[in-house]
C-alpha positions as a Markdown table, in Angstrom:
| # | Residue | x | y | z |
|---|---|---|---|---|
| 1 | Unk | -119.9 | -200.2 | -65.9 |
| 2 | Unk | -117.5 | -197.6 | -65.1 |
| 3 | Unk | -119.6 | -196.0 | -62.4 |
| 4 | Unk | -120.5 | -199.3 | -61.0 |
| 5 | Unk | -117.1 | -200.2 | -60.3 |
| 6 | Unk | -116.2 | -196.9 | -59.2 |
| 7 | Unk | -119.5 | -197.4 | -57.0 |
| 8 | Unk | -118.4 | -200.9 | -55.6 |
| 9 | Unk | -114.7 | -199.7 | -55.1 |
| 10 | Unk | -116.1 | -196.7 | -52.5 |
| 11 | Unk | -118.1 | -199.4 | -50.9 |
| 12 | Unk | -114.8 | -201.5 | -50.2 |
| 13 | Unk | -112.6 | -198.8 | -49.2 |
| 14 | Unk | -116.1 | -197.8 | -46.5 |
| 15 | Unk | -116.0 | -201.1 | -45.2 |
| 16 | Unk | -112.4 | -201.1 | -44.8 |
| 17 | Unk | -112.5 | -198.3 | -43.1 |
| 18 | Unk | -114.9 | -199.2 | -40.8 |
| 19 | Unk | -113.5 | -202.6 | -40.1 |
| 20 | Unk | -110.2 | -200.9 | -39.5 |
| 21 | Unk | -111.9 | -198.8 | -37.2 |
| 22 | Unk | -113.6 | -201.7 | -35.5 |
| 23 | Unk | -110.3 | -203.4 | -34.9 |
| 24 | Unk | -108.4 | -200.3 | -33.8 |
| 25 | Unk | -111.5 | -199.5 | -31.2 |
| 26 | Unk | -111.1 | -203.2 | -29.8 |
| 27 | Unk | -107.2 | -202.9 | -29.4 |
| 28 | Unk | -107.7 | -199.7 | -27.5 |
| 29 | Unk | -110.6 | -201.6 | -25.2 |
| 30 | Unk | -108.1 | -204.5 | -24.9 |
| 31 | Unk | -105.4 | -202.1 | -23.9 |
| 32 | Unk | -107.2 | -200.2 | -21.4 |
| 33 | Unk | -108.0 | -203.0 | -19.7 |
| 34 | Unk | -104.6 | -204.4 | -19.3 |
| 35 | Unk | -103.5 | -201.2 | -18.5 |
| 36 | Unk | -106.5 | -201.2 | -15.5 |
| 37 | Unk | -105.5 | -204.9 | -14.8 |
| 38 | Unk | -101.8 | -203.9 | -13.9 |
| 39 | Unk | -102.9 | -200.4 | -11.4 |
| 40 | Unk | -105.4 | -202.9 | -9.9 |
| 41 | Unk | -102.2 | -205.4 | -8.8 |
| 42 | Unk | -100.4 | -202.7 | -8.2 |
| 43 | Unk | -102.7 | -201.1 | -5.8 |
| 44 | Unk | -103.0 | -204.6 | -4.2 |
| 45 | Unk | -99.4 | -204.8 | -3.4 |
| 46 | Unk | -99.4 | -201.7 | -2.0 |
| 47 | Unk | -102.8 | -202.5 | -0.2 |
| 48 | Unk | -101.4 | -205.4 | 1.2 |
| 49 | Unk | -97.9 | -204.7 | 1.8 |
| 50 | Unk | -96.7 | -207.9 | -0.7 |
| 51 | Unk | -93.4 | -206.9 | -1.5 |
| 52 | Unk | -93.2 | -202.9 | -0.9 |
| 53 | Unk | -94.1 | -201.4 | 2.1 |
| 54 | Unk | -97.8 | -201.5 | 3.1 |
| 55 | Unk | -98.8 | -198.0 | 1.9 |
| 56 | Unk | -103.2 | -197.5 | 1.7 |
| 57 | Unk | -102.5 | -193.9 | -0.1 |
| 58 | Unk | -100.6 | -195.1 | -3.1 |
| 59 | Unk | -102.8 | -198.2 | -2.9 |
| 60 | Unk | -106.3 | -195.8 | -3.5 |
| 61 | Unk | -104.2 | -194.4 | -6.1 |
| 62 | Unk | -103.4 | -196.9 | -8.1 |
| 63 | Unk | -107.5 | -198.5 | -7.6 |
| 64 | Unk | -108.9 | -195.4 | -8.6 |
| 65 | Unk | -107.0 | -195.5 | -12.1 |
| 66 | Unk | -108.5 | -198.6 | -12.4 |
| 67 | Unk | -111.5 | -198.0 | -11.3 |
| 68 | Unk | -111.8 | -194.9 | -13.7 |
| 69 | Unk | -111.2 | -196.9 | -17.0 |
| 70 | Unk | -114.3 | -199.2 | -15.6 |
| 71 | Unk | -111.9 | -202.3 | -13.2 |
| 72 | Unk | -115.2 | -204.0 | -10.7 |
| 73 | Unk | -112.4 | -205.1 | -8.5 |
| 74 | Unk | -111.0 | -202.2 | -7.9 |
| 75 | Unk | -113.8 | -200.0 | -7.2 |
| 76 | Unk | -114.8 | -202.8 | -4.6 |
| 77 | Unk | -111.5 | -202.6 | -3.4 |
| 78 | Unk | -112.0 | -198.5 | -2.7 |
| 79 | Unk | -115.4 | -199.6 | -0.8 |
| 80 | Unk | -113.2 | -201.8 | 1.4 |
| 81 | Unk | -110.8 | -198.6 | 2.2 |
| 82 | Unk | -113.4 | -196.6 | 2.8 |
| 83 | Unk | -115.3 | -199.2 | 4.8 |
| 84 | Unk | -112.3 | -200.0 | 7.1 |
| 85 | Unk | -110.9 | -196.8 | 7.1 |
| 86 | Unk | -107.6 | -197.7 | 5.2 |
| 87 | Unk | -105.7 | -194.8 | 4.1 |
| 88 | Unk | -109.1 | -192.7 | 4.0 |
| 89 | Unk | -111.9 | -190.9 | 6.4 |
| 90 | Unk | -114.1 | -193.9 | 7.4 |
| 91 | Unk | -117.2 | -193.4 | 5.3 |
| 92 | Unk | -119.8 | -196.6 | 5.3 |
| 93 | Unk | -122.2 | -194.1 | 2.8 |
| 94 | Unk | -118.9 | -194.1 | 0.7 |
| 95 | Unk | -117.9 | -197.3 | 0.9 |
| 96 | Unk | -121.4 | -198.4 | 0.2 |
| 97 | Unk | -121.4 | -196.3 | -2.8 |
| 98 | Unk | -118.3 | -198.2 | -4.4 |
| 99 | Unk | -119.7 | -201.8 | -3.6 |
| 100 | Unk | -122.8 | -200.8 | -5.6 |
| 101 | Unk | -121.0 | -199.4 | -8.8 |
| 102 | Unk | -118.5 | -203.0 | -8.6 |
| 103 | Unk | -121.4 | -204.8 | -8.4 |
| 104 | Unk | -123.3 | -203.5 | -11.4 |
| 105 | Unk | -119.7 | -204.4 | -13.1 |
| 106 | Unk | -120.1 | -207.8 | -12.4 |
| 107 | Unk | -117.9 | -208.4 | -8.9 |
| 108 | Unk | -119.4 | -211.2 | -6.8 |
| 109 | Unk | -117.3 | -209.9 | -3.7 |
| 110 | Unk | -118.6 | -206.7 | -4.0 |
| 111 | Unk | -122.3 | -208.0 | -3.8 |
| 112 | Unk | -121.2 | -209.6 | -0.7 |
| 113 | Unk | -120.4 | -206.6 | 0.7 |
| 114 | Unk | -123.1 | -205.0 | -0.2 |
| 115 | Unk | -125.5 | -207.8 | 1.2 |
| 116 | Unk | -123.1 | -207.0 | 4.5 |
| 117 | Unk | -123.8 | -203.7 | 4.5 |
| 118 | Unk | -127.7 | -204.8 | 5.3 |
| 119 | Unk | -126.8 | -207.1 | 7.3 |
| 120 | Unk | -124.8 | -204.8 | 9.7 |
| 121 | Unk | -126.7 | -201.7 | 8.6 |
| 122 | Unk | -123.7 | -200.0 | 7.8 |
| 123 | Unk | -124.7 | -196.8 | 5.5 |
| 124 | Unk | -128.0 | -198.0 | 4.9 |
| 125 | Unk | -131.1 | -198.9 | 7.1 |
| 126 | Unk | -130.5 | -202.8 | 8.1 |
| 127 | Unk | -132.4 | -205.2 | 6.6 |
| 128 | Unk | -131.8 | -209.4 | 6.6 |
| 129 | Unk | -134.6 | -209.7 | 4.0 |
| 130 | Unk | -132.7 | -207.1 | 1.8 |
| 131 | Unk | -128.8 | -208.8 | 2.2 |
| 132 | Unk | -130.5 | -212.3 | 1.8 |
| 133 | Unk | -132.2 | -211.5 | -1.5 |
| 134 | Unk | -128.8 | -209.5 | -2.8 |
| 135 | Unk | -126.7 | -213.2 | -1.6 |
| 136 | Unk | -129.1 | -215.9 | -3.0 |
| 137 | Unk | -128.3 | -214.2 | -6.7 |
| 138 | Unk | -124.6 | -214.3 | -5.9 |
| 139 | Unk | -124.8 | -218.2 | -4.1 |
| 140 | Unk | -127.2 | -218.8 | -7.9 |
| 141 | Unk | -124.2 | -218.3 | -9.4 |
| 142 | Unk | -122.1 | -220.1 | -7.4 |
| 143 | Unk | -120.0 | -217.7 | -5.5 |
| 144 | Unk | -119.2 | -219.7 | -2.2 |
| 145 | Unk | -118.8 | -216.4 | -0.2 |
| 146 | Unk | -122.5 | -215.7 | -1.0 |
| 147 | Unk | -123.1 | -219.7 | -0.7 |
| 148 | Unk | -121.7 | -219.5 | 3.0 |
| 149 | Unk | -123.4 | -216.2 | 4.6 |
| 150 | Unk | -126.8 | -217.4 | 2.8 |
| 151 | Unk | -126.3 | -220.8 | 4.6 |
| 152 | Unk | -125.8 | -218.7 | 8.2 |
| 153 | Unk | -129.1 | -216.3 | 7.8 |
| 154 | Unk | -130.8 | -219.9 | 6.7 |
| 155 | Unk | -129.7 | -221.6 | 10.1 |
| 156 | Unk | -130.5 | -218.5 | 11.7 |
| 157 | Unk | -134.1 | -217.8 | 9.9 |
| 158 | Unk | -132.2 | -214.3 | 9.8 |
| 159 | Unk | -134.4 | -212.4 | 6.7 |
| 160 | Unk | -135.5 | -216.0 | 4.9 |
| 161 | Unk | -137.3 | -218.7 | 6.6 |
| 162 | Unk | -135.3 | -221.0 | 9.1 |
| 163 | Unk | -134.3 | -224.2 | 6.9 |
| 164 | Unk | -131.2 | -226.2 | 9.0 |
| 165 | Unk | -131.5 | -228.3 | 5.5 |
| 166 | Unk | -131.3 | -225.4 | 3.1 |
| 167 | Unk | -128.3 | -223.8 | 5.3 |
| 168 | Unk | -126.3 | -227.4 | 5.2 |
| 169 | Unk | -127.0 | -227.5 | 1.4 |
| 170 | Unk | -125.4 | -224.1 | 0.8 |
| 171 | Unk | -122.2 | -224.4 | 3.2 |
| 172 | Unk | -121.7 | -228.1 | 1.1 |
| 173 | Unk | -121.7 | -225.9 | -2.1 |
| 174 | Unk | -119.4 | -223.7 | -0.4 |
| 175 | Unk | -116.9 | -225.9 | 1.3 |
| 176 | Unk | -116.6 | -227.6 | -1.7 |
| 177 | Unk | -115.5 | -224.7 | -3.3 |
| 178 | Unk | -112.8 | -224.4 | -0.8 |
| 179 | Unk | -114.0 | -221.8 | 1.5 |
| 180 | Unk | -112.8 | -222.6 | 5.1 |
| 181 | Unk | -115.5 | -220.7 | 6.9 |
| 182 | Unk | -118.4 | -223.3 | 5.5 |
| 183 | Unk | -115.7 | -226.3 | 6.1 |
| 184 | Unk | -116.2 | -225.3 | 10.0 |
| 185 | Unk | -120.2 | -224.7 | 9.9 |
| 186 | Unk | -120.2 | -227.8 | 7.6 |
| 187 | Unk | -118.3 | -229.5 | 10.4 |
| 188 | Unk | -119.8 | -228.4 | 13.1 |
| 189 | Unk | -123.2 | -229.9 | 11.6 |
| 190 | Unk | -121.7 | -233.0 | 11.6 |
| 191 | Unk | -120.5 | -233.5 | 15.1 |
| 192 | Unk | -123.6 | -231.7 | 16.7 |
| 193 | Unk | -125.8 | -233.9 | 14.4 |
| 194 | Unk | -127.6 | -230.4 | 13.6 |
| 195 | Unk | -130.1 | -231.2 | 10.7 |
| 196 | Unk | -128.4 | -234.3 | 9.5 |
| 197 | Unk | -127.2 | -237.5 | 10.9 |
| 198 | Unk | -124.3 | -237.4 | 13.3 |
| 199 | Unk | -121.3 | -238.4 | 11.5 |
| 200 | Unk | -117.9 | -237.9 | 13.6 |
| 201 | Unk | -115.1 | -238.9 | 11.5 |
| 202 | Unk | -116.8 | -236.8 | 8.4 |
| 203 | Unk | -117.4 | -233.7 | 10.7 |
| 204 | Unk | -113.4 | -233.8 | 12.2 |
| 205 | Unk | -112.1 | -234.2 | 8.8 |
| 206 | Unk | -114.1 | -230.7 | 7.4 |
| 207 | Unk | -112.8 | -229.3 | 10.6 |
| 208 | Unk | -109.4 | -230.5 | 10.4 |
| 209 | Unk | -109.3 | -229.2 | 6.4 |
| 210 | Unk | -110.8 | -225.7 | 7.6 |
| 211 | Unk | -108.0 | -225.3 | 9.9 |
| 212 | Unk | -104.8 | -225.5 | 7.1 |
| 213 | Unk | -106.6 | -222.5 | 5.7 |
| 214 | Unk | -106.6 | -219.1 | 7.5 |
| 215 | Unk | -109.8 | -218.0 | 9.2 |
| 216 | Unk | -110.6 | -215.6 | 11.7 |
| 217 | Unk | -109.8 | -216.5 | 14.7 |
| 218 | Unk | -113.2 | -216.9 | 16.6 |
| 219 | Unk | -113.8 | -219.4 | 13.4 |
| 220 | Unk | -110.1 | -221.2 | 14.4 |
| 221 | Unk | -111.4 | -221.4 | 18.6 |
| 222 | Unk | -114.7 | -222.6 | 16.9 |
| 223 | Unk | -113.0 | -225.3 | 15.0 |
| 224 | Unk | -110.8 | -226.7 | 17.4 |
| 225 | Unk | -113.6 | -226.9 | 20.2 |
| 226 | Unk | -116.1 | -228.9 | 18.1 |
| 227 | Unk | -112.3 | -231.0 | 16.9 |
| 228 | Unk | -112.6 | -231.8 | 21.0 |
| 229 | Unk | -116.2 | -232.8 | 20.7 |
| 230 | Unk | -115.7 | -235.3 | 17.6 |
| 231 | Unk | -112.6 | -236.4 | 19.6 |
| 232 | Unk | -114.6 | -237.5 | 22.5 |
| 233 | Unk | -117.5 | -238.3 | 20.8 |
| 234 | Unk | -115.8 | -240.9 | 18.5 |
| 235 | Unk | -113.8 | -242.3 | 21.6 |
| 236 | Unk | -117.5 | -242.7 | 23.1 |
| 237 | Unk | -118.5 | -244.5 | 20.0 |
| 238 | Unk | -115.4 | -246.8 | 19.9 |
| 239 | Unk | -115.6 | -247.6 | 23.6 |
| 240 | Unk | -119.2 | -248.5 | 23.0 |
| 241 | Unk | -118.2 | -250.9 | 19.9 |
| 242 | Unk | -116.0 | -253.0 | 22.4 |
| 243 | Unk | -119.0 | -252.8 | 25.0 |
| 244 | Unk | -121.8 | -254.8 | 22.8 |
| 245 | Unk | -120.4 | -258.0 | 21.9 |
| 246 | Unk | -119.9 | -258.5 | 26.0 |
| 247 | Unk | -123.7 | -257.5 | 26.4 |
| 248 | Unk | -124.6 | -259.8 | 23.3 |
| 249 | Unk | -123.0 | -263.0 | 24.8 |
| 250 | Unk | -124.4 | -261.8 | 28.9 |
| 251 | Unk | -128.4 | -261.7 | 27.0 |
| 252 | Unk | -127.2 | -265.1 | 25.2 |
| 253 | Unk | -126.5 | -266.7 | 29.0 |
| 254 | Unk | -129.4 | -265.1 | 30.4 |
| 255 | Unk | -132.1 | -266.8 | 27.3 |
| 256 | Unk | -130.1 | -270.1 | 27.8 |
| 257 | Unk | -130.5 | -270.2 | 31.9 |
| 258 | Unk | -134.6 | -269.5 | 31.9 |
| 259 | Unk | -136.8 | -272.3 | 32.2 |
Protein backbone atom coordinates (compact mmCIF):
# COMPACT_ATOMS: atom_id res chain seq x y z
CA UNK A 1 0.00 0.00 0.00
CA UNK A 2 2.79 2.21 0.99
CA UNK A 3 4.57 1.99 -2.31
CA UNK A 4 1.32 2.40 -4.16
CA UNK A 5 0.66 5.58 -2.78
CA UNK A 6 4.12 6.65 -2.93
CA UNK A 7 3.71 5.40 -6.69
CA UNK A 8 0.36 7.44 -7.33
CA UNK A 9 1.81 10.58 -5.40
CA UNK A 10 4.95 10.69 -8.13
CA UNK A 11 2.42 10.37 -10.81
CA UNK A 12 0.44 13.58 -9.54
CA UNK A 13 3.39 15.67 -8.81
CA UNK A 14 4.49 14.39 -13.01
CA UNK A 15 1.36 15.55 -14.20
CA UNK A 16 1.52 18.69 -12.29
CA UNK A 17 4.50 19.41 -13.58
CA UNK A 18 3.73 18.90 -16.92
CA UNK A 19 0.43 20.75 -16.81
CA UNK A 20 2.34 23.56 -15.21
CA UNK A 21 4.58 23.40 -17.99
CA UNK A 22 1.78 23.34 -20.47
CA UNK A 23 0.27 26.48 -19.06
CA UNK A 24 3.61 28.34 -18.64
CA UNK A 25 4.46 27.37 -22.46
CA UNK A 26 1.00 28.84 -23.56
CA UNK A 27 1.44 32.23 -21.54
CA UNK A 28 4.80 32.63 -23.16
CA UNK A 29 3.07 31.87 -26.79
CA UNK A 30 0.28 34.27 -25.76
CA UNK A 31 2.88 36.81 -24.82
CA UNK A 32 4.98 36.71 -27.72
CA UNK A 33 2.29 37.38 -29.73
CA UNK A 34 1.13 40.41 -28.08
CA UNK A 35 4.39 41.52 -27.87
CA UNK A 36 4.64 40.89 -32.10
CA UNK A 37 1.06 42.42 -32.25
CA UNK A 38 2.28 45.83 -30.72
CA UNK A 39 5.92 46.08 -33.11
CA UNK A 40 3.46 45.28 -35.94
CA UNK A 41 1.22 48.70 -35.06
CA UNK A 42 4.02 50.21 -34.31
CA UNK A 43 5.80 49.70 -37.49
CA UNK A 44 2.44 50.74 -39.22
CA UNK A 45 2.45 54.02 -37.65
CA UNK A 46 5.71 54.69 -38.56
CA UNK A 47 4.98 53.07 -42.16
CA UNK A 48 2.31 55.26 -42.55
CA UNK A 49 3.20 58.41 -40.86
CA UNK A 50 -0.21 58.16 -38.32
CA UNK A 51 0.78 60.16 -35.70
CA UNK A 52 4.83 60.34 -35.80
CA UNK A 53 6.62 61.26 -38.62
CA UNK A 54 6.48 58.96 -41.63
CA UNK A 55 9.82 57.12 -41.06
CA UNK A 56 10.17 53.48 -43.53
CA UNK A 57 13.51 52.60 -41.51
CA UNK A 58 12.09 52.46 -38.02
CA UNK A 59 9.01 51.12 -39.71
CA UNK A 60 11.15 47.73 -41.23
CA UNK A 61 12.37 47.74 -37.78
CA UNK A 62 9.74 47.34 -35.83
CA UNK A 63 8.07 44.56 -38.80
CA UNK A 64 10.98 42.58 -38.67
CA UNK A 65 10.63 42.02 -34.71
CA UNK A 66 7.43 40.92 -35.56
CA UNK A 67 8.05 39.10 -38.29
CA UNK A 68 10.83 37.20 -36.33
CA UNK A 69 8.53 35.85 -33.51
CA UNK A 70 6.24 34.40 -36.58
CA UNK A 71 3.53 38.03 -37.25
CA UNK A 72 1.99 37.03 -41.33
CA UNK A 73 1.20 40.69 -41.43
CA UNK A 74 4.23 41.94 -40.87
CA UNK A 75 6.40 39.93 -42.99
CA UNK A 76 3.84 40.91 -45.91
CA UNK A 77 4.23 44.29 -44.81
CA UNK A 78 8.37 43.86 -45.41
CA UNK A 79 7.32 42.40 -49.06
CA UNK A 80 5.47 45.66 -49.59
CA UNK A 81 8.81 47.73 -48.63
CA UNK A 82 10.76 45.92 -50.53
CA UNK A 83 8.30 45.78 -53.44
CA UNK A 84 7.89 49.59 -53.49
CA UNK A 85 11.12 50.43 -52.45
CA UNK A 86 10.12 52.07 -49.00
CA UNK A 87 12.96 52.63 -46.81
CA UNK A 88 14.95 49.65 -48.67
CA UNK A 89 16.89 48.76 -52.15
CA UNK A 90 13.86 47.85 -54.43
CA UNK A 91 14.02 44.08 -54.67
CA UNK A 92 10.80 42.29 -56.33
CA UNK A 93 12.91 38.64 -55.71
CA UNK A 94 12.86 40.05 -52.07
CA UNK A 95 9.76 41.23 -51.83
CA UNK A 96 8.42 38.11 -53.40
CA UNK A 97 10.17 36.09 -50.86
CA UNK A 98 8.30 37.86 -47.82
CA UNK A 99 4.76 37.55 -49.54
CA UNK A 100 5.37 33.73 -49.76
CA UNK A 101 6.49 33.15 -46.01
CA UNK A 102 3.11 35.58 -44.93
CA UNK A 103 1.18 33.57 -46.86
CA UNK A 104 2.15 30.17 -45.59
CA UNK A 105 1.15 32.03 -42.15
CA UNK A 106 -2.16 32.50 -43.15
CA UNK A 107 -2.30 36.39 -44.57
CA UNK A 108 -4.94 36.66 -47.34
CA UNK A 109 -3.24 40.12 -48.48
CA UNK A 110 -0.18 38.59 -48.90
CA UNK A 111 -1.55 35.81 -51.30
CA UNK A 112 -2.82 38.75 -53.21
CA UNK A 113 0.32 39.94 -53.69
CA UNK A 114 1.76 37.14 -54.51
CA UNK A 115 -0.97 36.31 -57.18
CA UNK A 116 0.24 40.10 -58.32
CA UNK A 117 3.46 39.26 -58.52
CA UNK A 118 2.31 36.68 -61.61
CA UNK A 119 0.28 38.88 -62.79
CA UNK A 120 2.85 41.62 -63.39
CA UNK A 121 5.85 39.18 -63.51
CA UNK A 122 7.54 40.98 -60.91
CA UNK A 123 10.39 38.52 -59.46
CA UNK A 124 9.01 35.60 -61.10
CA UNK A 125 8.24 34.59 -64.75
CA UNK A 126 4.54 36.02 -65.42
CA UNK A 127 1.88 33.82 -65.51
CA UNK A 128 -2.25 34.59 -65.42
CA UNK A 129 -2.87 30.84 -64.99
CA UNK A 130 -0.52 30.82 -61.98
CA UNK A 131 -1.93 34.38 -60.05
CA UNK A 132 -5.57 33.07 -61.01
CA UNK A 133 -5.14 29.61 -59.32
CA UNK A 134 -3.16 31.48 -56.11
CA UNK A 135 -6.66 34.20 -56.04
CA UNK A 136 -9.61 31.63 -56.52
CA UNK A 137 -8.27 29.92 -53.05
CA UNK A 138 -8.07 33.39 -51.41
CA UNK A 139 -11.86 34.61 -53.18
CA UNK A 140 -12.85 30.50 -51.63
CA UNK A 141 -12.47 31.90 -48.59
CA UNK A 142 -13.92 34.95 -49.01
CA UNK A 143 -11.25 37.57 -49.11
CA UNK A 144 -12.91 40.37 -51.35
CA UNK A 145 -9.37 41.57 -52.62
CA UNK A 146 -8.94 38.13 -54.12
CA UNK A 147 -12.95 38.16 -54.94
CA UNK A 148 -12.30 41.43 -57.10
CA UNK A 149 -8.86 40.75 -59.15
CA UNK A 150 -10.37 37.06 -59.79
CA UNK A 151 -13.61 38.88 -61.15
CA UNK A 152 -11.12 41.25 -63.58
CA UNK A 153 -8.87 38.12 -65.18
CA UNK A 154 -12.67 36.47 -65.51
CA UNK A 155 -13.94 39.54 -67.63
CA UNK A 156 -10.68 39.51 -69.25
CA UNK A 157 -10.34 35.54 -69.93
CA UNK A 158 -6.80 36.67 -68.50
CA UNK A 159 -5.29 32.94 -67.23
CA UNK A 160 -9.15 31.27 -66.69
CA UNK A 161 -11.66 31.05 -69.29
CA UNK A 162 -13.62 34.36 -70.24
CA UNK A 163 -17.04 34.15 -67.96
CA UNK A 164 -18.71 38.09 -67.92
CA UNK A 165 -21.16 35.91 -65.48
CA UNK A 166 -18.51 34.40 -63.30
CA UNK A 167 -16.60 37.95 -63.09
CA UNK A 168 -20.03 39.84 -62.04
CA UNK A 169 -20.57 36.98 -59.41
CA UNK A 170 -17.21 37.59 -57.80
CA UNK A 171 -17.13 41.56 -57.80
CA UNK A 172 -21.06 41.03 -56.03
CA UNK A 173 -19.19 38.95 -53.40
CA UNK A 174 -16.70 41.64 -53.25
CA UNK A 175 -18.65 44.86 -53.18
CA UNK A 176 -20.63 43.46 -50.74
CA UNK A 177 -17.89 43.07 -48.57
CA UNK A 178 -17.26 46.71 -49.01
CA UNK A 179 -14.39 46.94 -51.34
CA UNK A 180 -14.82 50.04 -53.56
CA UNK A 181 -12.82 48.85 -56.44
CA UNK A 182 -15.70 45.91 -57.26
CA UNK A 183 -18.51 48.64 -56.29
CA UNK A 184 -17.10 50.48 -59.62
CA UNK A 185 -16.72 47.24 -61.89
CA UNK A 186 -19.99 46.13 -60.29
CA UNK A 187 -21.38 49.50 -61.47
CA UNK A 188 -20.07 49.78 -64.45
CA UNK A 189 -21.77 46.34 -65.38
CA UNK A 190 -24.87 47.79 -64.75
CA UNK A 191 -24.97 50.87 -66.75
CA UNK A 192 -23.12 49.20 -69.81
CA UNK A 193 -25.56 46.27 -69.41
CA UNK A 194 -22.23 44.08 -69.64
CA UNK A 195 -23.45 40.39 -68.99
CA UNK A 196 -26.54 41.33 -67.16
CA UNK A 197 -29.54 43.37 -67.70
CA UNK A 198 -29.10 47.13 -67.88
CA UNK A 199 -30.19 48.56 -64.68
CA UNK A 200 -29.41 52.49 -64.29
CA UNK A 201 -30.48 53.48 -60.96
CA UNK A 202 -28.75 50.17 -59.43
CA UNK A 203 -25.44 50.75 -61.43
CA UNK A 204 -25.25 54.84 -60.20
CA UNK A 205 -26.00 53.86 -56.77
CA UNK A 206 -22.73 51.17 -56.60
CA UNK A 207 -20.96 53.99 -58.34
CA UNK A 208 -22.06 56.73 -56.19
CA UNK A 209 -21.14 54.19 -52.86
CA UNK A 210 -17.61 53.47 -54.50
CA UNK A 211 -16.87 56.98 -54.64
CA UNK A 212 -17.22 57.91 -50.54
CA UNK A 213 -14.42 55.42 -50.29
CA UNK A 214 -10.84 56.15 -51.55
CA UNK A 215 -9.72 54.55 -54.73
CA UNK A 216 -7.16 55.19 -57.04
CA UNK A 217 -7.73 57.70 -59.02
CA UNK A 218 -8.01 56.07 -62.59
CA UNK A 219 -10.82 53.93 -60.62
CA UNK A 220 -12.43 57.68 -59.24
CA UNK A 221 -12.18 59.10 -63.39
CA UNK A 222 -13.72 55.61 -64.03
CA UNK A 223 -16.52 56.05 -61.66
CA UNK A 224 -17.56 59.42 -62.39
CA UNK A 225 -17.65 58.81 -66.26
CA UNK A 226 -19.93 55.79 -66.24
CA UNK A 227 -21.93 58.31 -63.13
CA UNK A 228 -22.39 60.56 -66.57
CA UNK A 229 -23.50 57.58 -68.57
CA UNK A 230 -26.33 56.31 -65.98
CA UNK A 231 -27.12 60.13 -65.76
CA UNK A 232 -27.97 60.35 -69.39
CA UNK A 233 -29.06 57.13 -69.78
CA UNK A 234 -31.82 57.34 -67.06
CA UNK A 235 -32.75 60.90 -68.44
CA UNK A 236 -33.14 58.82 -71.89
CA UNK A 237 -35.32 56.45 -70.13
CA UNK A 238 -37.43 59.07 -68.32
CA UNK A 239 -37.96 61.13 -71.39
CA UNK A 240 -39.02 57.97 -73.17
CA UNK A 241 -41.64 57.16 -70.27
CA UNK A 242 -43.41 60.55 -71.04
CA UNK A 243 -43.09 59.75 -74.89
CA UNK A 244 -45.35 56.32 -74.96
CA UNK A 245 -48.58 57.22 -73.59
CA UNK A 246 -48.64 60.08 -76.57
CA UNK A 247 -47.80 57.22 -79.16
CA UNK A 248 -50.45 54.88 -77.31
CA UNK A 249 -53.35 57.31 -77.77
CA UNK A 250 -51.84 58.56 -81.74
CA UNK A 251 -52.02 54.25 -82.64
CA UNK A 252 -55.55 54.47 -80.74
CA UNK A 253 -56.76 57.36 -83.43
CA UNK A 254 -55.13 55.79 -86.16
CA UNK A 255 -57.21 51.86 -85.43
CA UNK A 256 -60.35 54.09 -84.87
CA UNK A 257 -60.09 56.20 -88.36
CA UNK A 258 -59.55 52.94 -90.75
CA UNK A 259 -62.36 51.60 -92.46
Amino acid sequence: MKLQKVVLIGILLICGSVAHAAVRSESVRAATADQAALMYKQGVMYDEGLGVQTDYAAAYRCYSLAAAQGHAESMNRIGILYATGRGLPQDYVAALGWFRLAAARGSTQAVNNVANAYFHGLGVPQSYAVAATLLTGAAQRGDAAAQYRLGLLHELGLGVLRDSQRARELFESSARQGYAPAMVSLGRIYVEAIGARRDSVRGQALLRAALDHEIPSELRELALFELGVAAARLDEERAGATEKPLCASACLSASISEP
